[in-house]
N, C-alpha and C positions, 0 to 999 in steps of 0.2 A: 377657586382661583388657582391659578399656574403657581407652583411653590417660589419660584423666582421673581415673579409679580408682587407675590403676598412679602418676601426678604425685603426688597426693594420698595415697594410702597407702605409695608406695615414699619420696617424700622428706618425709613429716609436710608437706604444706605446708597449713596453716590458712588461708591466703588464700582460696585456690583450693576451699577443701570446699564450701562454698556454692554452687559452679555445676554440682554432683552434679545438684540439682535441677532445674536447665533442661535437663536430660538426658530425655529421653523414656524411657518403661521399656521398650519394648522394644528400644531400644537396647542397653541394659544387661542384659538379662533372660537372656543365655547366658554371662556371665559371673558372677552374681551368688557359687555355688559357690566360685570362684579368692576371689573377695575376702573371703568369710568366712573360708579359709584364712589369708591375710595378713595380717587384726586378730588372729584368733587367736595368732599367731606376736609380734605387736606387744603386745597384752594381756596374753603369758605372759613378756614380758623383763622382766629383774629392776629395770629403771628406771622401771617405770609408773606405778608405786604417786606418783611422784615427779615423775612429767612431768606438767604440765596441757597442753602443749600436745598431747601424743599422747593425752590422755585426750580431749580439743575432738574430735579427729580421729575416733576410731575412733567418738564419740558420734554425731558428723554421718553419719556412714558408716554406720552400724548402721542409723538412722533413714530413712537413705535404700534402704538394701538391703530392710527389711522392709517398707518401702512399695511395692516393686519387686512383690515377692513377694505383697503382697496384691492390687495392681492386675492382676497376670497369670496367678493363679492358679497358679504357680509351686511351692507348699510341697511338693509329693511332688518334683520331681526337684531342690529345694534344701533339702527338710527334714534329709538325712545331716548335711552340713556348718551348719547352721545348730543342730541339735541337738549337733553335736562342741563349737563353740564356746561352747553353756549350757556343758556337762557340763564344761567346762574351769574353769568361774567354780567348781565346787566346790573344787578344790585350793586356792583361796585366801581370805582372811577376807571373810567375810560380814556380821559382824554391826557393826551401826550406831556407829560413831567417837564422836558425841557426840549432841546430841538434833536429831533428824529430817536427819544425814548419814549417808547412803549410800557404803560404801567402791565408787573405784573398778569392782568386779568385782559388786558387788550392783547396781549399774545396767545394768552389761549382762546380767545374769541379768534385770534388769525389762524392761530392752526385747525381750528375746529373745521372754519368757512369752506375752504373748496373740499374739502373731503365730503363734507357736506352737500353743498350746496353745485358740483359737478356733477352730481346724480339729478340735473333738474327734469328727467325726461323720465321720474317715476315718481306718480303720482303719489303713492303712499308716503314717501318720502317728503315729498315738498308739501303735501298737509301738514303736516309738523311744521317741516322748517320755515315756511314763507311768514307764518304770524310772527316768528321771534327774528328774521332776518330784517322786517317792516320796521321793529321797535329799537335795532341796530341803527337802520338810518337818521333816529333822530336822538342821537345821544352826543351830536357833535364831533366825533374819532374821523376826519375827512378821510385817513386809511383808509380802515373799515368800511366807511361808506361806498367808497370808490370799488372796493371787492365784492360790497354787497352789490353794488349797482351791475356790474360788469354780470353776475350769473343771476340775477333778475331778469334782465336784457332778454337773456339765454331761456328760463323759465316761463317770461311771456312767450316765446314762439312757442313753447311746446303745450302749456298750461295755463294757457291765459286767463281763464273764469278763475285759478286760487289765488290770482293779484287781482282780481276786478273788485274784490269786497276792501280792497285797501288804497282805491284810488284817491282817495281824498291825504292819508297820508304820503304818497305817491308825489303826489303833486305840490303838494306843498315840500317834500325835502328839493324838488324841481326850480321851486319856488327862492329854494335858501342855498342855492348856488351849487347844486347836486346835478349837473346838465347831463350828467350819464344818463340821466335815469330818464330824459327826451326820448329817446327810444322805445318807451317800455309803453308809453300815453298810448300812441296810435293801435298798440294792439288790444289795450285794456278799455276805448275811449266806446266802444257798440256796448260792450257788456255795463257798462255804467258808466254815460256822457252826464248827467249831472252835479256829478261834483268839479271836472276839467269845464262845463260851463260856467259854474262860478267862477273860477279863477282864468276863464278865456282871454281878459283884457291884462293883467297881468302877465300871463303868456307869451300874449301877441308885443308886450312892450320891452319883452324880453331879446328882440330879434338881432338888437345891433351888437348885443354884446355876446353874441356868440359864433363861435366860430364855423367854418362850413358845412361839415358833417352833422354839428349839433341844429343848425338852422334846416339842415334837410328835414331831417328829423321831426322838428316842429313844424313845418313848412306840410310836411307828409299828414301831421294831427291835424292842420287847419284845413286842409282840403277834404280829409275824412267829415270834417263839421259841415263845411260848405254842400256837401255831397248830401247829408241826413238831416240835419239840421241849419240851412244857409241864413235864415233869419235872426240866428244867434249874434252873428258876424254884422247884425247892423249897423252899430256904431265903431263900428273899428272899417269900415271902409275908407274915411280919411285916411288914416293908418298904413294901410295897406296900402293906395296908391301911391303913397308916400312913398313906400319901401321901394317904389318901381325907379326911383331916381336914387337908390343906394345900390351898394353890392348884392344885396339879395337876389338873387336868383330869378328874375324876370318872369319865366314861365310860368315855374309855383306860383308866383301870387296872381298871375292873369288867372291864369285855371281855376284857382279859388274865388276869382270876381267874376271868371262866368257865370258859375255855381249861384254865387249872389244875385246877377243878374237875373238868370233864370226865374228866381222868385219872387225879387221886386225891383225889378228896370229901372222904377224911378231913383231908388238909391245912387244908381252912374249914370244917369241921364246929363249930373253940373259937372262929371267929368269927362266928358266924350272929346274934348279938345285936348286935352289933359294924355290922353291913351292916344290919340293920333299921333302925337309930337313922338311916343316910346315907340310907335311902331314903324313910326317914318326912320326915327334912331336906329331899331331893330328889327328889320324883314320877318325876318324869321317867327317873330310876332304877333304879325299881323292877322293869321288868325285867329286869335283869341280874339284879338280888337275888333275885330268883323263880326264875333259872336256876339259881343256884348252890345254891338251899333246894333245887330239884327235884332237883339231882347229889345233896347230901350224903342227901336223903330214899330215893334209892335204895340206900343202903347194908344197911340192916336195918327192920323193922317198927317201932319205936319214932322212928327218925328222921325216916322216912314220914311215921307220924301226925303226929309235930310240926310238920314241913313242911308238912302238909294243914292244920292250926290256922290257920297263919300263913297260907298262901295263899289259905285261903277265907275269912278276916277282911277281905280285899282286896280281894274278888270287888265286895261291895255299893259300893266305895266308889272306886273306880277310873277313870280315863281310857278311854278307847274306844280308844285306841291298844295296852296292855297288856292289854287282856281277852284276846286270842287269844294270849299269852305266857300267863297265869295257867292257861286252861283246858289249852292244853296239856301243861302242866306237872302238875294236878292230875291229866292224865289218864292221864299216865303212869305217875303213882305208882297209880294207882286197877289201871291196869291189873297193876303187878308187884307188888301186896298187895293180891289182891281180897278178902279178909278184912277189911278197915279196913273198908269200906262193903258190903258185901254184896254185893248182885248192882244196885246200884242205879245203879254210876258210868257204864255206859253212857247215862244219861240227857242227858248233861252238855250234848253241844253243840247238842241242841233245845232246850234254854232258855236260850243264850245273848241273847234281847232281855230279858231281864230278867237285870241282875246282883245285884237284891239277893234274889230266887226263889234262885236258885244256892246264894249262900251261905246261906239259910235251910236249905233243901231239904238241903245237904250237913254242915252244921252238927248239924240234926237227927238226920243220920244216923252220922255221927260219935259225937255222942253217947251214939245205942243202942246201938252197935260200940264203945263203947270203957267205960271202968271208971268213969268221974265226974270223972277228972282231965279230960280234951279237954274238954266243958264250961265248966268253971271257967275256961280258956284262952281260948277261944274268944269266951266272955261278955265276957272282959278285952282283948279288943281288937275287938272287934266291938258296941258298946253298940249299934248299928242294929238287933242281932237280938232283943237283948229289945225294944224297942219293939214289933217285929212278934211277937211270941209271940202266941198264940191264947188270950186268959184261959178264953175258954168251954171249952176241952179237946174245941175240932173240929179241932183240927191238923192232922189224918192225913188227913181225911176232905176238909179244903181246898185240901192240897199234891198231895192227888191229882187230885181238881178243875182246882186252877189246873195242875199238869201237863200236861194232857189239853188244854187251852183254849191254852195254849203251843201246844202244836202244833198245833193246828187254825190258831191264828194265823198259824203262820208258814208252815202250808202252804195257806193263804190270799192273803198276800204273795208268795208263791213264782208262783203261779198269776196276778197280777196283773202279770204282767212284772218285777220286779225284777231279773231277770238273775242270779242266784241259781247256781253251779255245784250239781248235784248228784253225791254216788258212793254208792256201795252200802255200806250199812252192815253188822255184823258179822251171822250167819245169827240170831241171837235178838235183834237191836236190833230195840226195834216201829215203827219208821219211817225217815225218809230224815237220812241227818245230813246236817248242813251244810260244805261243804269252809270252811277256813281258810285264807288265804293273805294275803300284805300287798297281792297283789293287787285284794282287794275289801273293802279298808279303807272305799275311800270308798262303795260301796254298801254296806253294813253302817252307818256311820254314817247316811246318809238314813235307811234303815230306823230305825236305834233314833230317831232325830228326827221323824220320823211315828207312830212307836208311843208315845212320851211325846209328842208335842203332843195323840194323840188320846187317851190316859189321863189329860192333866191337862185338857184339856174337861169330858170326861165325872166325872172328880170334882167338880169343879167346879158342873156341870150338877145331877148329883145330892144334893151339897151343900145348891145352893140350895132342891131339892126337900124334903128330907125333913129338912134341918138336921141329918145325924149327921154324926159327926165321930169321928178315930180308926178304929173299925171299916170306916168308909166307906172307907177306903182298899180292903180287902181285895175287899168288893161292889163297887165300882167297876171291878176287875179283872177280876173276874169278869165283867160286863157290857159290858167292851169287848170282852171274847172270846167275849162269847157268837157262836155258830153261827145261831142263830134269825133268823128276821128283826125288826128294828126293831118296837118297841110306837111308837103314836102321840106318848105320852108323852115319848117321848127319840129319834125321827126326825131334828131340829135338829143335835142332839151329834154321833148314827151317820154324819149324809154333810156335817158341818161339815167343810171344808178350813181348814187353818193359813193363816193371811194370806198373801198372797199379795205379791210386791213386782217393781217393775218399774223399769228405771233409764232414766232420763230421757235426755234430750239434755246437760243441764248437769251428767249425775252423782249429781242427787239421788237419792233414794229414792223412790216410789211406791205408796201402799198402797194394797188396791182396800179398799171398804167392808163386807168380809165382818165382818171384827170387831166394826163398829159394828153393824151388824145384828142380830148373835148379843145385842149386849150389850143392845137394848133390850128381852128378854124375860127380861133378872136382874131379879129384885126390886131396889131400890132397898138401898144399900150393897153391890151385889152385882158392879157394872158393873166387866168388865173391859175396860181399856183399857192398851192398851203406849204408851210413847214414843216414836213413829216415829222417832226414832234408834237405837232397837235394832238394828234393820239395818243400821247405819252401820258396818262394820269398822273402821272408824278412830277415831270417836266413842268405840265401847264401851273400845277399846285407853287411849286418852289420858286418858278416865275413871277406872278401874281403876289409872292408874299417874301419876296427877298430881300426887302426893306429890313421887313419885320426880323425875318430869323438873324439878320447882322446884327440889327441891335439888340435880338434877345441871347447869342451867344455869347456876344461884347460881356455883357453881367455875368451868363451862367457861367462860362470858362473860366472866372475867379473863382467858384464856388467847388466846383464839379471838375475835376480833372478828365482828359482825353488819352484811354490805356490808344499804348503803342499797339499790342495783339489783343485778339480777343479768339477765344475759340470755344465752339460749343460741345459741353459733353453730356452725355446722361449718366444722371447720379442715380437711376435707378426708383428715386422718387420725383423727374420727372427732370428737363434739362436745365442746367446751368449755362453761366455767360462764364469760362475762365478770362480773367481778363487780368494783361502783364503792362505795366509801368516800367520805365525809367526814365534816368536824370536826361537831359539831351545837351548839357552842357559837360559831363563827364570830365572833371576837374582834376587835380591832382589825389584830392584826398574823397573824391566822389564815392558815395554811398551801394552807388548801381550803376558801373559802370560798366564791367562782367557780368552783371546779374539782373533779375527784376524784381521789384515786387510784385507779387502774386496774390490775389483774390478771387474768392467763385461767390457770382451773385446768382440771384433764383430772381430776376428782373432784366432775361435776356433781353425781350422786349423792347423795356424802356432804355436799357445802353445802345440796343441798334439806331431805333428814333435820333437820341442824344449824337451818335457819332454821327448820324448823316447831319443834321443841324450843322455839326463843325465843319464836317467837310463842305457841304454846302455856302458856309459864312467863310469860310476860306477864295471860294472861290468869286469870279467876275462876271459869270452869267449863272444861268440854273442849271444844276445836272440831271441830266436824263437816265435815261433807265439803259442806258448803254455803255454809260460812265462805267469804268474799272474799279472805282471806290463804291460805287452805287450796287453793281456786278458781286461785287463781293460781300457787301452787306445782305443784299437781298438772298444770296446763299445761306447766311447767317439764318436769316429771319424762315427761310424754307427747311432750314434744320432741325428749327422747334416748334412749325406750324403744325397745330393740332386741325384734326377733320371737321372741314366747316365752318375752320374761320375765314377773318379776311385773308387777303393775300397780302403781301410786301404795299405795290405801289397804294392800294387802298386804305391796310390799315396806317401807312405814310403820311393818308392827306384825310383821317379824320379830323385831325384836330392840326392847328398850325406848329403850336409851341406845346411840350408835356403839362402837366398840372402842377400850381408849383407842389403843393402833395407829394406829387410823384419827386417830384426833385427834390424834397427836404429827406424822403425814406431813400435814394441816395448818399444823400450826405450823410444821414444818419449811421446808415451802415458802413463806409469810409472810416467815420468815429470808433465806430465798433473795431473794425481790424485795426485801429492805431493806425490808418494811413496820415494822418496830418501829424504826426510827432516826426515823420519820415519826410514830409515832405512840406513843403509849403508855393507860395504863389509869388511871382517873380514880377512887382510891373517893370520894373526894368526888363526883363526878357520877357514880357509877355509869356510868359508858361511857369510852368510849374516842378523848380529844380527841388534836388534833395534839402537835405538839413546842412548836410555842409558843404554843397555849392551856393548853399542863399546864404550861407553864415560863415564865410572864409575864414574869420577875426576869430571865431569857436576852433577851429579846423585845428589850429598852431595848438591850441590848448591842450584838445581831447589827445593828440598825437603825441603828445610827450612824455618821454617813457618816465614814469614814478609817477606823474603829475593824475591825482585823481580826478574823472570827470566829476564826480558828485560823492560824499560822505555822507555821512547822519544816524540816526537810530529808525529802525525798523522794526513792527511785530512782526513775528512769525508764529501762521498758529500751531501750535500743538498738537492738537486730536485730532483724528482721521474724520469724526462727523462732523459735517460742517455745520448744522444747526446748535452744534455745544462753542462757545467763545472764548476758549481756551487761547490766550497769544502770550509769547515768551518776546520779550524784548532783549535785540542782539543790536551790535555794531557794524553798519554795513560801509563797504569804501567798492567802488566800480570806478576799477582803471583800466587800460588797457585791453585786455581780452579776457577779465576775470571780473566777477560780483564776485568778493573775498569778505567773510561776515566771522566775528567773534563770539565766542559764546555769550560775553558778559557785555554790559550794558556801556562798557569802554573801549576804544579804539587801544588804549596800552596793554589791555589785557591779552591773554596768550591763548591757545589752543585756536588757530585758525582751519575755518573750514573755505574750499574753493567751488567755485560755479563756472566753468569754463563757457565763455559764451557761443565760442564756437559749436557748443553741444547743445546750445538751447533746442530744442524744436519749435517751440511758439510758448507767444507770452499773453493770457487773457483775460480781460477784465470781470472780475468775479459780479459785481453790482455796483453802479449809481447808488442808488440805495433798495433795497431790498423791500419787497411790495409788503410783506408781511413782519417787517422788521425796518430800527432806523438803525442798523448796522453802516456805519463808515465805509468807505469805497474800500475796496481791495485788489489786488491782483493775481494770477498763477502764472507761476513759471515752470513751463514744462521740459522737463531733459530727459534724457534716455532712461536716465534707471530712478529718477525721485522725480515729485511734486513739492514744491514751496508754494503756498499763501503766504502772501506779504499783506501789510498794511504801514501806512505811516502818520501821523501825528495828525494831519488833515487833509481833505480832499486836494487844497493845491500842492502842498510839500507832493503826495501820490502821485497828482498828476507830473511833476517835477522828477520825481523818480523813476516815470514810466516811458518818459520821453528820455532818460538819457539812459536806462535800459536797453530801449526800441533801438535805439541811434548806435551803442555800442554793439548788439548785437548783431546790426545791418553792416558793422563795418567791418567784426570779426568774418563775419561771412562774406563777404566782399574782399577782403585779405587774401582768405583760402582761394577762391574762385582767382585771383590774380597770380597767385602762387604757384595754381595748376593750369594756369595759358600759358604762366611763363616756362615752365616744366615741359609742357607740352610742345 
């Protein structure tokens, strides 16, 4: 052992621990091993609980060895002994003396952990440590636990088989209000689903009381069940449909009653009304709900049919993203009860560009195949089909027609390069079907966008012609498909292109003149013209939901303040939002009225989102992407656009409003810089003035020369290490443009020392409380040539002190700044 280890830990001498540090680590780096032995031996005598100075000791010592050990890469051939030492802290009490004291033996089980337990991605290592970090989570220390849980988390991704043998203790600290450790299930749940099946309904009845992240999380383990094991999930399908009318997260749990489905139909066969009403609620839905109609329609011929009702009520009315969920589903039922429709369902996926053909065509045929009850079903949730009825009674004779003209169209298109996969269809299909995959979602949408912009022309067209109306629909159909060549009469319509658009240098849109063209050959009230913002992605989005973002900036603008600038820089580790505040009332005694306050967030991002929101709730229609405030955001968002993302107006209209998530780690961060001790929310002005344009009544006070803002006694620590708790208590008085403190523990006493605020640099909150420690909040003040750590008597007296800190040093600074315009 190092002769300065052996002074220090053989004779307790606290003088002397402190020069551990001017020790080089590889000095010390072949001894480290011996000295965790000898705390160990010192930690486990029966006086320690009771000696502060041997608790200073082995604290310094601890703190110096793990730094050893992280500087020199060390942990394998000193993990044994430094893991003997945790495992040692178990024999003794753990759990918390009074509110936020850590006994003894729980601090060095804290300092041990991430030295430890951050090497999860080497295997020698976490064999030791995972069996004594398991026996950490169930000793009650909710700290401890929450640190154990967090590099668990971390050890399952990388080492999942050395937590599989401890699933059962796993799950049950999961069980005892340990929801960190939700994460850790799904990776551990292949290698031993046994024992998380025993406590699966448990689990599952854990849903509501947990928050979003932690419900993914389980939400991600139940789906892994459903996937390998769905029969486990039996008796919790109440449960689960249940959850479809709470917060939970809708998909997750459809996805997981596919899964069930898939195995045994009849489990949701008495919910199938139940899932309809969620998917009517939410589109977006709907194909799971089609999955599971399709499982339980496989069961017998009467569930089929019903399933068919329901699925082809959908067909006309449906998303472009679900048509290829629907048909497949119809198809399948068609195929295992070819009796329902006859011999007719082969037809299905050559008329997939038309979805409301589909459902006519299949409805119809339903119909004749079936007794009068599907009918009356189908009429009941499909009102689109009576419209299209054929009053004339040429039904048959049309649907075979339009049929036929289907597919001439679409092997029209096919032959025009679309890119179209083709395969061979069954030996009596009369032509080529069309392969289905999500791979040609998006060729499948241009097409169906080409085949309705040139059927709503040509209605249109012939509209103006012949003035029918109603019928005209079905002839118009007809005549976009015709085969023939173009009569003179309607040549304009046949090789009309959709407008055409092209994007500028500055972003706008560009429309060529085809539209206008087309239009001066309407008759008069006939002219069709679009809004050249229709092609605006972002216009049409803000449009459609400007309801919405008034009343969601109405709330967030109390919360979230609106920077006056923002500008984007790179920090070198990747760009920041600088983003400048001030008052806008700029009073007599205002804070920022020369000046800003300034922050740099690394959530450029979400401020850009956030500011169009205001400006957008600002205004009386939607902004386009032409708008000057829009113009200049979107240069923001192109400043730290990484290769391959969205762009501006795309990633704009994912989502309507941020998460609130994302807007609490806003606020949070605000917190962090002390901007609310600076500032606060005006409903009388609606915005957001300083501390002393909201507090006029405060203004007369702070400003009076002698008149202190705030007195009291404050620690200041001592020693330069901050893990040693060394605080000397002084007398502090902040007046005017000075924090003025005395040495002794009275305001009478003499030898004053000064803090000119003008010279602060910044002022930062040292901890909330300290993850490894129940250390009291504190703070630093940073100036040109010293560092002060403050603390005070309790979190709120601190908070009290930090705000009339923050507020004097905004005003000393604001002085200068006035001082030098007026100079100026």
């Amino acid at each position: 052992m190092h002769q300065l280890f052996r002074l220090v830990l053989g004779e307790r001498d606290l003088s002397r621990a402190g020069d551990l540090f001017s020790l080089e680590d590889k000095e010390i780096k072949n001894c480290l091993s011996e000295a965790l032995e000898e705390i160990k031996t010192i930690s486990c005598s029966p006086d320690y609980l009771t000696n502060d100075n041997d608790q200073a000791v082995v604290e310094i010592c601890i703190t110096r060895i793990t730094t050893a050990i992280r500087e020199t890469g060390s942990i394998e051939r000193h993990g044994a002994a430094l893991v003997a030492l945790w495992e040692s802290c178990l024999e003794h009490n753990l759990q918390p003396q009074g509110k936020d004291e850590d006994t003894p033996h729980a601090k060095i089980a804290s300092d041990i952990t991430s030295c430890i337990l951050q090497n999860y991605n080497q295997p020698l290592v976490m064999a030791l440590a995972i069996p004594v970090a398991v026996k950490f989570l169930q000793r009650g220390n909710r700290e401890l636990s929450r640190n154990m849980s967090s590099y668990l988390s971390l050890a399952a991704i990388a080492k999942a088989e050395l937590l599989a043998e401890h699933t059962e203790a796993i799950t049950c600290s999961v069980l005892g209000g340990n929801n960190m450790l939700l994460r850790v299930l799904p990776s551990i749940y292949p290698l031993n689903p046994e024992p998380i099946h025993h406590h699966i309904t448990a689990l599952v009845a854990m849903m509501t009381q947990l928050n979003q992240a932690e419900r993914q999380h389980l939400l991600r383990l139940l789906l892994l069940v459903a996937e390998q094991h769905p029969l486990v999930l039996r008796s919790l399908v109440p449960c689960l449909v249940g959850y479809l009318h709470d917060s939970v997260p809708n998909d997750a749990v459809l996805s997981i009653l596919v899964e069930v489905s898939q195995a045994s139909p009849a489990l949701l066969s008495s919910y199938l009304p139940e899932l309809r009403i969620v998917g009517q609620q939410h589109p977006a839905l709907l194909g799971h709900v089609a999955k599971i109609h399709g499982a339980v329609g496989m069961t017998c011929e009467d569930e089929a049919r019903n399933a068919l009702v329901y699925l082809v009520s959908l067909l006309g009315s449906m998303e472009h993203s679900v048509h290829h969920t629907l048909l497949l589903e119809v198809r399948r039922l068609t195929d295992r009860f070819c009796c329902i429709l006859g011999g007719g369902g082969k037809d299905i996926y050559r008329l997939s560009n038309s979805f409301t053909a589909i459902a006519r065509l299949l409805g119809k045929q339903l119909e004749a195949q079936g007794d009068g009850v599907c009918r009356g079903e189908d009429d009941a949730e499909d009102p689109s089909r009576q419209e299209e009825e054929d009053p004339g009674g040429n039904g048959a004779n049309e649907n075979q027609t339009l049929q036929v003209k289907i597919q001439a169209f679409e092997e029209k298109m096919d032959e025009e390069g679309c890119g179209e996969g083709q395969v061979e269809g069954d030996g009596d299909s009369p032509g080529p079907q069309r392969r289905h995959s999500l791979g040609q979602a998006a060729q499948d949408e241009r097409r169906e966008m080409r085949f309705n912009r040139s059927k709503s022309l040509a209605m249109h067209a012939l509209r103006s012609r012949s003035g029918q109306e109603g019928e005209g629909v079905e002839m118009t159909t007809d005549a976009l498909l015709n085969d023939a060549p173009p009569s003179p009469d309607n040549t304009g319509v046949q090789e009309e292109e959709a407008p055409s658009t092209a994007p500028t240098t500055d972003g706008t849109v560009k429309y060529s003149p085809a539209v206008q063209d087309m239009s001066q050959d309407h008759p008069a009230g006939q002219t069709q013209r679009e809004d050249p913002r229709d092609g605006d992605r972002l216009w049409t989005h803000l449009r459609d939901n400007l309801d919405r973002i008034k009343g969601f900036c109405a709330e967030m603008i109390k919360q979230i303040p609106m920077p006056e600038q923002c500008v984007i820089e790179d920090s070198g580790r990747g760009f920041v939002a600088k983003l400048f505040f001030s008052c806008p009332l700029k009073g007599h005694y205002c804070l920022y009225s020369k000046s800003s306050f300034c922050l740099c967030s690394r959530q450029p991002h979400l401020w850009i989102q956030v500011m169009l929101l205001s400006q957008q709730s600002k205004a009386s229609e939607a902004l386009s992407c032409q708008h000057e405030a829009v113009m200049h955001l979107r240069a923001l968002w192109e400043r730290t656009q990484l290769k391959g993302s969205h762009s501006f107006p795309m990633a704009m209209t994912q989502t309507v409003t941020p998460h609130k998530k994302d807007l609490d780690s806003l606020q949070i961060h605000l917190e962090e810089v002390r901007f609310f001790d600076l500032f606060g929310y005006s409903e009388e002005m609606g915005g957001w003035l300083c501390f002393m344009c909201n507090n006029p009544e405060k203004a007369t006070v702070v400003n009076q020369d002698g008149q202190p803002l705030i007195e009291g006694k404050l620690k200041e620590k001592q020693v330069r290490w901050k893990f040693i708790k060394r605080w000397k208590t002084r007398y502090f008085t902040l007046s005017g443009n000075q924090l003025l403190f005395r040495k002794g523990k009275s305001k009478d006493e003499l030898d004053d020392s000064t803090i000119e605020l003008s010279k602060v640099q910044s002022i930062k909150v040292v901890a909330k409380k300290r993850r490894d420690r129940g250390l009291p909040r504190a703070f630093e003040i940073f100036t040109e040539s010293k560092t002060y750590v403050l603390k005070a008597q309790d979190e709120k007296n601190t908070e009290e002190w930090l705000q009339c800190i923050n507020v004097a040093v905004a005003q000393a600074k604001e002085r200068e700044n006035r001082e030098a315009s007026t100079y100026l």
